[in-house]
ROSE-621797 format. One line per field, with one value per residue (C-alpha): residue number from 1; residue in three letters; x, y, z. Coordinates in pm, 1 decimal. Layout:
BEGIN
pos <- [NUM,...]
code <- [ALA,...]
X <- [X,...]
Y <- [Y,...]
Z <- [Z,...]
//
This chain:
BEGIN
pos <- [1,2,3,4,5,6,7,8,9,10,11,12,13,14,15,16,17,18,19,20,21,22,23,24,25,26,27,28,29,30,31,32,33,34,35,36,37,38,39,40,41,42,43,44,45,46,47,48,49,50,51,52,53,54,55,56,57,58,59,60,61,62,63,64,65,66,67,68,69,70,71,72,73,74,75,76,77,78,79,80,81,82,83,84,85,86,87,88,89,90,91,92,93,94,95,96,97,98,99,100,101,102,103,104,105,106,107,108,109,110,111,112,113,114,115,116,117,118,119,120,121,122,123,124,125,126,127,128,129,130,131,132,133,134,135,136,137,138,139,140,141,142,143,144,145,146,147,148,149,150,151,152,153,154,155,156,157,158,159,160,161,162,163,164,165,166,167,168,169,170,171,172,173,174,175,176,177,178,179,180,181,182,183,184,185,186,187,188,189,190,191,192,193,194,195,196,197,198,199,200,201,202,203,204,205,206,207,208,209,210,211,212,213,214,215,216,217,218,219,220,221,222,223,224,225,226,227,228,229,230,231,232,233,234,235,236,237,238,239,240,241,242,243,244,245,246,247,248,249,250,251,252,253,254,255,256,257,258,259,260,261]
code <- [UNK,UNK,UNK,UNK,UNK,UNK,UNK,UNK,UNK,UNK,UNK,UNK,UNK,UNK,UNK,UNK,UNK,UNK,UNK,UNK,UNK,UNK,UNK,UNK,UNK,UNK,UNK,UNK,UNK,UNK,UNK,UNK,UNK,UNK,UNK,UNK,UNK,UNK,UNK,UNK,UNK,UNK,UNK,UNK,UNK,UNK,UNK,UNK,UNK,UNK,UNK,UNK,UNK,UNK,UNK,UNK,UNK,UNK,UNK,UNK,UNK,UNK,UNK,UNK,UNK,UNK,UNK,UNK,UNK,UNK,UNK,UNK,UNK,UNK,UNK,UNK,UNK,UNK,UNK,UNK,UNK,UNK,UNK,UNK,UNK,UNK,UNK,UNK,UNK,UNK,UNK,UNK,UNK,UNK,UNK,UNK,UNK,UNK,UNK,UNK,UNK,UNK,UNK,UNK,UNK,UNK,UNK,UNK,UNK,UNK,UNK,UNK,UNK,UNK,UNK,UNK,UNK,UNK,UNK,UNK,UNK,UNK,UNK,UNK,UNK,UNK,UNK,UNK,UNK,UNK,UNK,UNK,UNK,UNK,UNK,UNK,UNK,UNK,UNK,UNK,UNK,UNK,UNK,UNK,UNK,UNK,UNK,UNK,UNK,UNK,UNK,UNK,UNK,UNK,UNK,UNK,UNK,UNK,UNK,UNK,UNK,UNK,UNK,UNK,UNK,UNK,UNK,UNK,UNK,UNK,UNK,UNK,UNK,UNK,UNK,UNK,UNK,UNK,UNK,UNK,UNK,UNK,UNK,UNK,UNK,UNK,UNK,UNK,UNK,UNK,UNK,UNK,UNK,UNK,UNK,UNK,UNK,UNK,UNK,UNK,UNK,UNK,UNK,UNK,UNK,UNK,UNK,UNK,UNK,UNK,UNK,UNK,UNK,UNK,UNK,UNK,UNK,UNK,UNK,UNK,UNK,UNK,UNK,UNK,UNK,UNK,UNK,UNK,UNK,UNK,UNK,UNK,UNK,UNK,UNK,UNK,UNK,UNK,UNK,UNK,UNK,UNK,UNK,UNK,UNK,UNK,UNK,UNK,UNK,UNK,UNK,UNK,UNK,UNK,UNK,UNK,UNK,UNK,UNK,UNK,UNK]
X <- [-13502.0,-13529.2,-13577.6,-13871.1,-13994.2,-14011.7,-14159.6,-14450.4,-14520.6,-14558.8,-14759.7,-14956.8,-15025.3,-15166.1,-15379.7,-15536.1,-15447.2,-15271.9,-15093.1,-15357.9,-15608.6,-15382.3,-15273.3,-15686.4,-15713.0,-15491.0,-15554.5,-15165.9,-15034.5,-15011.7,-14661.8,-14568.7,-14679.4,-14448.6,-14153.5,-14152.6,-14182.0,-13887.7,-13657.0,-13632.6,-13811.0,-13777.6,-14098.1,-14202.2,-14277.8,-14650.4,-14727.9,-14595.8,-14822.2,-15130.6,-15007.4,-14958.4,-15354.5,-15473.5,-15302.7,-15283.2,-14921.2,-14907.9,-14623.6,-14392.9,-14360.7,-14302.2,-14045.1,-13851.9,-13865.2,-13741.2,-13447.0,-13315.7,-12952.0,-12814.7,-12541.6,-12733.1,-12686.4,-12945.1,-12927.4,-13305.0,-13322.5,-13291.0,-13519.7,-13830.8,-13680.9,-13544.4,-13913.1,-14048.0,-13763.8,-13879.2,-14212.7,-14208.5,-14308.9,-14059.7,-13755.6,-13555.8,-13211.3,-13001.2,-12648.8,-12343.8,-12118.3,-12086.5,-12206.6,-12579.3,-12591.3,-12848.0,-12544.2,-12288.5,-12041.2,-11908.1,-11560.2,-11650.2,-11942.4,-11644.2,-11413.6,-11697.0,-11753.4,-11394.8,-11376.3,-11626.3,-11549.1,-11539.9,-11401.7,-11587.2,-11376.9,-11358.6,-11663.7,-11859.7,-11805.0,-11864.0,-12199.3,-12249.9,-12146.6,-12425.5,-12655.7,-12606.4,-12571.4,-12877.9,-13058.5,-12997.2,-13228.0,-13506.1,-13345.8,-13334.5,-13684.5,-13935.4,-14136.2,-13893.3,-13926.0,-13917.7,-13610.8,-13392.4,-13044.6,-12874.8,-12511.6,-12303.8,-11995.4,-11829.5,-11913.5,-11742.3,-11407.3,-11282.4,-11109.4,-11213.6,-11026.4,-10816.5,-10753.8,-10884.8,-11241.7,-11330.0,-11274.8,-11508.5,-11763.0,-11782.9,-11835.5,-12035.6,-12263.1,-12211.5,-12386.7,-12670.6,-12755.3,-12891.9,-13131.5,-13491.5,-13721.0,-13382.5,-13272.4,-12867.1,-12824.0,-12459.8,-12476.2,-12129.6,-11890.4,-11877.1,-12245.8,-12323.9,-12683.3,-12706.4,-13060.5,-12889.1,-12675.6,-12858.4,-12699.0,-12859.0,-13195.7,-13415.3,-13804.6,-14042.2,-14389.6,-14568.7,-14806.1,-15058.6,-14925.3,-14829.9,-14551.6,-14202.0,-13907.3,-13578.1,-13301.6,-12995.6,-12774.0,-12417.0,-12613.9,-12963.5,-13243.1,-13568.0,-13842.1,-14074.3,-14476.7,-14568.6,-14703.0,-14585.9,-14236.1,-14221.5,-14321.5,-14016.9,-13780.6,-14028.1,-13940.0,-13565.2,-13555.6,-13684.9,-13440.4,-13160.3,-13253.8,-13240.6,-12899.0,-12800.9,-12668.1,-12942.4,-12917.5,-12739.8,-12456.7,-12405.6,-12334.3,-12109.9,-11979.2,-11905.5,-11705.0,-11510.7,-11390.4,-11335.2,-11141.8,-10900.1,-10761.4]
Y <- [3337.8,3687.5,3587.9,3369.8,3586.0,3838.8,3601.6,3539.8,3924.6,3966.2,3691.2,3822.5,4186.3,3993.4,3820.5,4093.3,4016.4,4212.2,4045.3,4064.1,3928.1,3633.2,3515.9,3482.2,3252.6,3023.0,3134.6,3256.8,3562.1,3829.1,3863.7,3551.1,3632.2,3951.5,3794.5,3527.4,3814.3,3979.7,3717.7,3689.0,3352.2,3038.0,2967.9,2652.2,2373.8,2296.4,2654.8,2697.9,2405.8,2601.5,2955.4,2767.7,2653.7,2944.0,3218.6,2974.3,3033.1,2615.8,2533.5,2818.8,2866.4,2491.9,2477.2,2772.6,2622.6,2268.2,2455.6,2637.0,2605.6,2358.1,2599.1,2839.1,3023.4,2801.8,2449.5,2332.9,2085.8,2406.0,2627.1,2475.2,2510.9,2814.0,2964.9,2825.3,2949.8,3311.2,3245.1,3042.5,3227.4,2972.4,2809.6,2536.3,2465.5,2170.0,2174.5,1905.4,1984.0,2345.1,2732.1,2733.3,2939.8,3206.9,3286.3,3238.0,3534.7,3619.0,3484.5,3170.3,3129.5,3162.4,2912.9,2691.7,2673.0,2724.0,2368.6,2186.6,1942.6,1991.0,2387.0,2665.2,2913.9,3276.9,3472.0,3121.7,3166.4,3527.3,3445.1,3142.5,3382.5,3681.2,3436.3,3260.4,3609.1,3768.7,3490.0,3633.2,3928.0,3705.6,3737.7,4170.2,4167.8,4431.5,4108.9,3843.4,3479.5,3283.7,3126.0,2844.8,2716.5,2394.8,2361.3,2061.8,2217.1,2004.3,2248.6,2524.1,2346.7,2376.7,2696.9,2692.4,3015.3,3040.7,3167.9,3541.5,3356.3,3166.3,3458.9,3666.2,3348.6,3359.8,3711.9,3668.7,3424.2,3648.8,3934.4,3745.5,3539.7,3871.6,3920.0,3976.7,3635.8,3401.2,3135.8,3006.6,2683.1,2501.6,2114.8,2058.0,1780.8,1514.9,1405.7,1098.7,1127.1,1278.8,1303.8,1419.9,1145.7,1076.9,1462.3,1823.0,1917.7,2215.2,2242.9,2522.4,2657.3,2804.8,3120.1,2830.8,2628.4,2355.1,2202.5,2096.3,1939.0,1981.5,1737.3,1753.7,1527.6,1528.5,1554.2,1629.0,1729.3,1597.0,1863.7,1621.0,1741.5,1406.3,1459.2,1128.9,1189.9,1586.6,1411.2,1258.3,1503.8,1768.5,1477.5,1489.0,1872.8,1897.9,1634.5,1794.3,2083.2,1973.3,1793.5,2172.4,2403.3,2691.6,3032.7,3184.7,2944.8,2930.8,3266.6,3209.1,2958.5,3159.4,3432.5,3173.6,3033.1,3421.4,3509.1,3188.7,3359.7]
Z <- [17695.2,17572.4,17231.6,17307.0,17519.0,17278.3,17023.3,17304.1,17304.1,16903.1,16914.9,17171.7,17079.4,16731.9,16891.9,17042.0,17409.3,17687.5,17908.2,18208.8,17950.4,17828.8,18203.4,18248.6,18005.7,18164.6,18522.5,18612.4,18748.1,18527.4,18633.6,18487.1,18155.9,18234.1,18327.0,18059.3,17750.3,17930.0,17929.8,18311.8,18305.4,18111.7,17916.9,17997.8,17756.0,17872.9,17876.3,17519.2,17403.0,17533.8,17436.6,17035.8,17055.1,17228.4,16964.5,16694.2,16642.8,16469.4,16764.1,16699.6,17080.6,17113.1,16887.4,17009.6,17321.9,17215.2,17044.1,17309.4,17391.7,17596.9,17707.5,17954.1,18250.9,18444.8,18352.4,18255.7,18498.3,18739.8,18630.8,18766.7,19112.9,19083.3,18967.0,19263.5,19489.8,19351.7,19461.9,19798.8,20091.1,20291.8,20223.3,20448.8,20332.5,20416.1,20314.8,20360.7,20139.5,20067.7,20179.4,20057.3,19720.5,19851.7,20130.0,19929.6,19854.6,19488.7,19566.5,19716.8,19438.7,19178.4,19406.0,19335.1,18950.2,18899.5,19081.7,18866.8,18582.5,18290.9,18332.0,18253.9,18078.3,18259.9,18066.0,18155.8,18540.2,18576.2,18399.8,18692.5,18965.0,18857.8,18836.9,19164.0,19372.1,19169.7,19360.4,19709.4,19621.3,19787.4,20148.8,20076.1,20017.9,20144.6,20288.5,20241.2,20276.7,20584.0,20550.5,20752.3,20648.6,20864.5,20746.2,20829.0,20966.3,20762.9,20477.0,20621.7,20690.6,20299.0,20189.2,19890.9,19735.5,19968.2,20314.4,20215.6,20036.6,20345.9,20632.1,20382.0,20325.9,20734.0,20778.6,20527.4,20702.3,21051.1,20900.7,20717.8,21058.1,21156.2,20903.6,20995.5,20864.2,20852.3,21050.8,21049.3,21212.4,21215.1,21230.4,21460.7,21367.3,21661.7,21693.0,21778.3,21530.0,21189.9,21006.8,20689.2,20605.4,20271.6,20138.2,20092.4,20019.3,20005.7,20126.8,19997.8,20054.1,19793.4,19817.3,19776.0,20042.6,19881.4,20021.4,19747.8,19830.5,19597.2,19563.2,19339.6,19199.5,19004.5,18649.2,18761.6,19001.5,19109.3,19202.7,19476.5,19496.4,19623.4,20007.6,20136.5,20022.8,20118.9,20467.0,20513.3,20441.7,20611.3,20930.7,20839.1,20880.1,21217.3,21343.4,21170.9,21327.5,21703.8,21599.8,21500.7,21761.9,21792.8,21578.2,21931.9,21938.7,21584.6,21595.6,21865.5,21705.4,21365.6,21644.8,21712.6,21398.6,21306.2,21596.7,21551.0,21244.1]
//
């Protein structure tokens, strides 16, 4: 990402265009022009195919892009949704099966690519965990995100890591139900209705207002724009969250489960 990114800004400067004047052209943030020429955002394939006519670069950027590696921190199928997640001005989180990633502490973040197959080898998961905890930055913002999370208590049964992981993953959770702009919700085993049988999923709001979903799969992800379908899960949300004990007995409930150890 660097690379290309630095291949965007040669380009560029020969061109004759700043960044401000090159984001015009195209009608995107300045910013994004930024990020991509310093490697802290994938350039995206579309964009590339513009950026080739506009500086007449005869599909260098294209090609750079095709070619890069499969092996990455972010798998490409991610990166759309993690752009957006940088950008949305809300966020609501469903989760069944583990700790969302944006609460998720380094051990238990580890505990979870150390459990995925194929293995990683060491260097490989370190990389994974950065990654993953550089996304909670969001939450620490100045004006952070409106955020909600509903976890299936089934998710925090596991102790994955071991017995010293999980006390630290709910501590962990404790402190961050306190933050200003977010919203922890725990789903309790025993209901007699569950509006998130179907698995996890993720809703966003954009600075535009336009309203994504995000699903994931074992090998994949779908990134959902289509109204009619955001609708649903928008639907599935609320009832999950009046299945979900309120932020005040979650907490209570996250004492407990802290003071039975």
């Amino acid at each position: 990402m660097r690379m290309v990114g630095a291949l965007l800004a040669v380009h560029r400067e020969a061109a004759g265009h700043t960044q401000k004047s090159l984001a015009e052209k195209f009608v995107i943030g300045e910013e994004l022009i930024a990020s991509v020429e310093q490697g802290r955002r994938p350039l995206k394939m579309d964009l590339a195919q513009q950026l080739d006519d506009l500086l007449g670069t005869h599909k260098t950027l294209q090609t750079a892009v095709e070619h890069m590696p499969e092996v990455d921190l972010v798998p490409r199928w991610a990166e759309e949704y993690l752009e957006c997640e940088r950008e949305a001005i809300a966020i609501s989180v469903y989760e069944s099966l583990l700790v969302p990633g944006q609460l998720q502490t380094e051990g238990y973040a580890r505990a979870v690519f150390r459990s995925r197959i194929p293995l990683h080898d060491a260097d490989e998961i370190e990389q994974f965990v950065a990654t993953r905890i550089e996304r909670q930055a969001i939450l620490h913002r100045k004006v952070p995100p409106i955020t909600s999370f509903v976890i299936w208590e089934a998710a925090l049964q596991d102790r994955l890591g071991g017995e010293d992981v999980y006390l630290e993953q709910l501590r962990h959770l404790r402190e961050y139900a306190e933050l200003p702009g977010l919203t922890l919700q725990i789903l309790p085993l025993g209901r007699t209705a569950h509006a998130g049988l179907e698995g996890p999923f993720v809703l966003l709001e954009t600075p535009e207002h336009q309203r994504l979903a995000y699903t994931e799969t074992q090998r994949g992800s779908k990134l959902i724009a289509d109204p009619d379908e955001v609708a649903i899960l928008t639907q599935k949300y609320a009832m999950l969250r009046t299945q979900a004990l309120n932020p005040e007995d979650t907490m209570g409930l996250l004492d407990r489960l802290l003071g039975e150890q």
